[in-house]
C-alpha positions in Angstrom: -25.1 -14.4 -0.2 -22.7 -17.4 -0.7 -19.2 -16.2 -0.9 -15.9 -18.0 -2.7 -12.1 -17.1 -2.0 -10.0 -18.4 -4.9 -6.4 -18.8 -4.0 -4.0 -18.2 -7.1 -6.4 -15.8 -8.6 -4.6 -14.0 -10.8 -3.6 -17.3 -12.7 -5.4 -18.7 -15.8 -7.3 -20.9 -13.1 -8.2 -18.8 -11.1 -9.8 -16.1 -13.3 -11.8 -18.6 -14.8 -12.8 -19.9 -11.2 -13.7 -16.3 -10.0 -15.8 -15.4 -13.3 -17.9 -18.7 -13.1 -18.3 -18.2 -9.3 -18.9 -14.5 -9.7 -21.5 -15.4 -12.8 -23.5 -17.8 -10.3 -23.9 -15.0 -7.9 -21.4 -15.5 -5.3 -19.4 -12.5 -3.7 -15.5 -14.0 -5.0 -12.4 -12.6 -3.0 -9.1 -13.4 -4.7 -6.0 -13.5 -3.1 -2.3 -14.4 -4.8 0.5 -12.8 -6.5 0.2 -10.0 -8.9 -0.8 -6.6 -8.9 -3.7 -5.4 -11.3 -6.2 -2.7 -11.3 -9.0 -3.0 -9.8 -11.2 -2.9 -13.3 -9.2 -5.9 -14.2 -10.0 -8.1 -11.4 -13.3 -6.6 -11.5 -13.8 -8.3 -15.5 -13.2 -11.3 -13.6 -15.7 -11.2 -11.6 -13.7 -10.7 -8.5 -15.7 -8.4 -5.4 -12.4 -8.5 -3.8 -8.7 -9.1 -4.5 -5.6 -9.3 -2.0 -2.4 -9.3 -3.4 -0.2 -11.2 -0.9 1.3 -14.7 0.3 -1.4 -17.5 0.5 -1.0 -18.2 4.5 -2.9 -18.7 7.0 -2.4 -15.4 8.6 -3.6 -13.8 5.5 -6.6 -16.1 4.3 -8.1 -15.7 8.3 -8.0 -11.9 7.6 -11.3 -10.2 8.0 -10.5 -8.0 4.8 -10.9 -11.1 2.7 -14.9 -12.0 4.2 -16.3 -8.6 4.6 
């Protein structure tokens, strides 16, 4: 399975990004500011979202490619 992490994914963007990705069949983590349930980022088509800073520390983290 290919997989996509969208950076800013809570933004208008980054939805968008997530649900076209997610509609192709890709396995989408998000990562960004914002807190939402995890039905909403589901509707995006998100498999995975990490509310925190977009660093390095944080976009190497095995909790983002599982």
């Amino acid at each position: 399975m290919k997989k996509a992490l969208i950076t800013g994914a809570y933004g208008f963007i980054g939805r968008h990004t997530a649900k076209y990705f997610s509609g192709q069949g890709w396995f989408v983590s998000g990562i960004g500011h914002g807190a939402w349930g995890q039905e909403d980022w589901k509707k995006w088509g998100l498999s995975d979202w990490c509310a925190a800073d977009v660093n390095l520390k944080n976009l190497i983290s095995d909790r983002l490619w599982r």
